[in-house]
N, C-alpha and C positions, 0 to 999 in steps of 0.2 A: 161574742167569741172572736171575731175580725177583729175587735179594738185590740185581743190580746196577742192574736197573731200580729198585729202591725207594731204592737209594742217590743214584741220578742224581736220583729228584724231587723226594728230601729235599732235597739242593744245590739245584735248581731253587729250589724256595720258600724256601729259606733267601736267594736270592741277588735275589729274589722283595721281599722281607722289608725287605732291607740297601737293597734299591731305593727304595721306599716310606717307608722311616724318612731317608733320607738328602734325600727330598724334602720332607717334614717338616720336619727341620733347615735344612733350606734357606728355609725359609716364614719360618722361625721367626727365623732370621738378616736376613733380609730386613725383615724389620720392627723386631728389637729393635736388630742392629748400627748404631751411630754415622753418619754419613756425614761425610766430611773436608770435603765443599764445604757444609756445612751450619754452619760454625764461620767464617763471612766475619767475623761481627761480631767475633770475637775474634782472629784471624790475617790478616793482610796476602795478596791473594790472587795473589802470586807464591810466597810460600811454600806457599800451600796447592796449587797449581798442580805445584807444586815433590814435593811430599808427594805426591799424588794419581799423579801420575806414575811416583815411585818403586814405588808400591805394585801399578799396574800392570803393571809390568815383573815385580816379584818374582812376583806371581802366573802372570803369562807364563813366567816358567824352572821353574813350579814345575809346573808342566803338561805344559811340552817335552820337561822332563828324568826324572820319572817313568815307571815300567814298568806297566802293568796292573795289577799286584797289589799295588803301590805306590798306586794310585789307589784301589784297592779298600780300602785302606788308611783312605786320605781319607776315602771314604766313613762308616766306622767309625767314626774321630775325629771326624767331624760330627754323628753319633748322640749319641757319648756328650760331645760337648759341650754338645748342645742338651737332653739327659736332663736334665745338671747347672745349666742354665741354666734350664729350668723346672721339673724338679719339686725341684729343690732350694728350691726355693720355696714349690710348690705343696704337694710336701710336708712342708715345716719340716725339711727334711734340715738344715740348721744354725742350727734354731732359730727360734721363733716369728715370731720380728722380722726373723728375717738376710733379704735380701733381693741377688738375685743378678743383676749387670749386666754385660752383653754387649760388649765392647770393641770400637774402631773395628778397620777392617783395617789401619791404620798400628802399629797398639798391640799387633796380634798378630805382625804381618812381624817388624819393627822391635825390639817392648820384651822381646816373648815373652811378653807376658799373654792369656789366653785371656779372664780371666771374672775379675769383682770381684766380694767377696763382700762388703757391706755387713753390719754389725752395727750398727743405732740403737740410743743408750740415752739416758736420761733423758726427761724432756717437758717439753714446751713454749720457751722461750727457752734453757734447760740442755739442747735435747737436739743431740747431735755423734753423729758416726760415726766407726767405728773400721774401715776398712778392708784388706781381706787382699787381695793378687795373686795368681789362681790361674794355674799351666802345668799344663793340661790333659792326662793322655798315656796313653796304652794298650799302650806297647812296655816290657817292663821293662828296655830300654835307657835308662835314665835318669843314667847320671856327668854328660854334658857338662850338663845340664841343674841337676844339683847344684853345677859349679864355678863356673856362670857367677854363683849366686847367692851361693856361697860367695865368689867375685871382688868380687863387689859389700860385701859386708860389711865385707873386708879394705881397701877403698878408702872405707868409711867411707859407703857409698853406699843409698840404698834405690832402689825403683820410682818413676819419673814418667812419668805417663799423661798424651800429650799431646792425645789428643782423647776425650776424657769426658763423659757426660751421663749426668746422673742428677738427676731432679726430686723422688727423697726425700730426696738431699745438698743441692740444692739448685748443685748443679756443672753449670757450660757452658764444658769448655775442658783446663784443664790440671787433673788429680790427684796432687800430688806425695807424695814421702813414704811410699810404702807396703812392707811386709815381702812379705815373696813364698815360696810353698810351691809344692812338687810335688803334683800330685792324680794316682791313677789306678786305673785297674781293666782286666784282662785282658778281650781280643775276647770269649770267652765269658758272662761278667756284662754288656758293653756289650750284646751282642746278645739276649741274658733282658731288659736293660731294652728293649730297643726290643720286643719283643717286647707284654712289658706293656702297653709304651706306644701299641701301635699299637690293643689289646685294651682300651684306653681302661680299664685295670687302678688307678685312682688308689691303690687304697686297700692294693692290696698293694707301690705303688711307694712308699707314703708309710709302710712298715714292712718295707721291704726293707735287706738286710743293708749294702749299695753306701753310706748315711748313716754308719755307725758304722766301716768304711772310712776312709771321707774322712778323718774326723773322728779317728781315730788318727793318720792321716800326719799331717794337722795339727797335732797334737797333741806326735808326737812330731819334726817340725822345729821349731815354736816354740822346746819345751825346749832343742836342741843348737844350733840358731841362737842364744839367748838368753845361754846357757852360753860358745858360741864368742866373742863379741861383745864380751863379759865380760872374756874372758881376754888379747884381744889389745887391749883399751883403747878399744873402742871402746862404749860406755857409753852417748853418745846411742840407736844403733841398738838396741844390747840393753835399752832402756826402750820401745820400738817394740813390739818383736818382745814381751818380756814381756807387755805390755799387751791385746795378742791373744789372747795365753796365758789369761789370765783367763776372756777374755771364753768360751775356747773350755772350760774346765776348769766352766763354769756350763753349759754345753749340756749337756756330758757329764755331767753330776750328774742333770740331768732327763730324762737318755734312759739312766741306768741298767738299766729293766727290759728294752727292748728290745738292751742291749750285752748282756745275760745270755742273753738267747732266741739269739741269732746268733753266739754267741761261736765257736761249731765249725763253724761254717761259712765265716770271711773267709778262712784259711789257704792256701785250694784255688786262691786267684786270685793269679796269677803275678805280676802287677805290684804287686798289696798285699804281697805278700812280698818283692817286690826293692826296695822302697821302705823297706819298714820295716828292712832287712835290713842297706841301705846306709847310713843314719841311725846303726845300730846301729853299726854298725862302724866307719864316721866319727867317733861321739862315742868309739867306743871307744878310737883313737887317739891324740885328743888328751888322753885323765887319760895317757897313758905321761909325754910331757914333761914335766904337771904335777906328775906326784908326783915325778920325778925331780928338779925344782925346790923342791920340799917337804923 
């Protein structure tokens, strides 16, 4: 009978916890997320009227139509988007300079972008950004999530952000042109990071295994994005998506020591594995065609 009592209060506080970090996230969103009626100067305000509306409604069905543990869900993906949204930052989860922005609600409904992940390089008058789209996700349900971006490659297409701000691009408005990855990590490592994070933990968050993570999935869609891109002639795109590539194959050079410390431990989380797993076997695919054409 104790075992069951100790179980229920572990739930309690765990659920305690998801409470707490979810309002967190919420703070956190409240202040970095875009707002659509805040872009008059750049949009005509039947359009944005128009957009604002939209975005109200989906979030209305998406409320109505959810189960409890559906919600509870939410809750989760609000953690671990807002993990990725500040300490990927805070802690140089991709790199010293990378710099990680919060998208409007129109740009999450709508494009499917959670989180921009900015990379500056050069200085002064020579310095640009090379931008990544991040989809954000904690279910290793992830195909439709893959086709839609594979869809968009085949049509020759990248990401456009149409409500953006970003004061180290120097953007009020539209972002167009961007390659786009899948991110993610299993309820279990979301909920260690909130946990960290509520333990105000920086230093173990900012050498926690969840950067070198990321930073593989990335790593390994660039290449098969790249490769794909390539094959079906679409050339522009696959100079894009390479160009990330780089930037992302230079992080990974100087977080060597800690990809060594963590290496046996990413394997355990369910959605790094269905990510890496699905990549793998998509690229695998398509050498069949090509070498049959060779």
């Amino acid at each position: 009978m104790r075992h069951s009592f100790d179980r229920l209060e572990k739930d309690i506080a765990q659920e305690l916890d998801i409470e707490r970090a979810d309002n967190e996230a919420r703070k956190l969103f409240e202040r970095y997320t875009p707002k659509e009626a805040t872009f008059s100067d750049v949009y005509d305000q039947t359009g944005l009227d128009r957009d604002i509306k939209r975005v109200e409604d989906l979030e209305r069905a998406f409320d109505s139509q959810n189960t409890a543990e559906e919600l509870r869900m939410k809750r989760i993906s609000n953690i671990f988007e807002a993990s990725i949204l500040k300490h990927g930052e805070l802690g140089n989860w991709f790199g010293g300079e990378a710099i990680t922005v919060k998208t409007s609600k129109y740009d999450d409904y709508v494009n499917g972008v959670d989180t921009v992940i900015e990379f500056p390089e050069g200085e002064g008058q020579e310095r640009h950004h090379l931008g990544l789209a991040a989809d954000i996700s904690f279910s290793p349900d992830i195909q439709k999530k893959f086709e839609r971006v594979i869809g968009r490659i085949q049509k020759g297409e990248l990401v456009d952000l149409k409500y953006f701000d970003s004061k180290e691009a120097g953007i009020h408005g539209k972002l167009a042109n961007l390659p786009e990855v899948i991110i993610g990590a299993d309820s279990r490592t979301v909920l260690e990071l909130a946990d960290l994070s509520l333990e105000n933990q920086n230093k173990a968050l900012a050498e926690h295994r969840i950067q070198i993570m990321l930073l593989m999935q990335i790593k390994a869609q660039l290449e098969a994005f790249t490769t794909y891109a390539r094959y079906i002639g679409q050339d522009r795109i696959a100079e894009v998506y390479e160009s990330r590539l780089a930037t992302v194959d230079k992080i990974f050079a100087d977080k060597r020591e800690l990809t060594e410390k963590v290496k046996f431990e990413i394997d355990s989380d369910s959605v790094h594995s269905s990510i890496m797993a699905y990549v793998k076997s998509w690229s695998k695919s398509l050498e069949e065609p090509r070498r049959a054409a060779a």
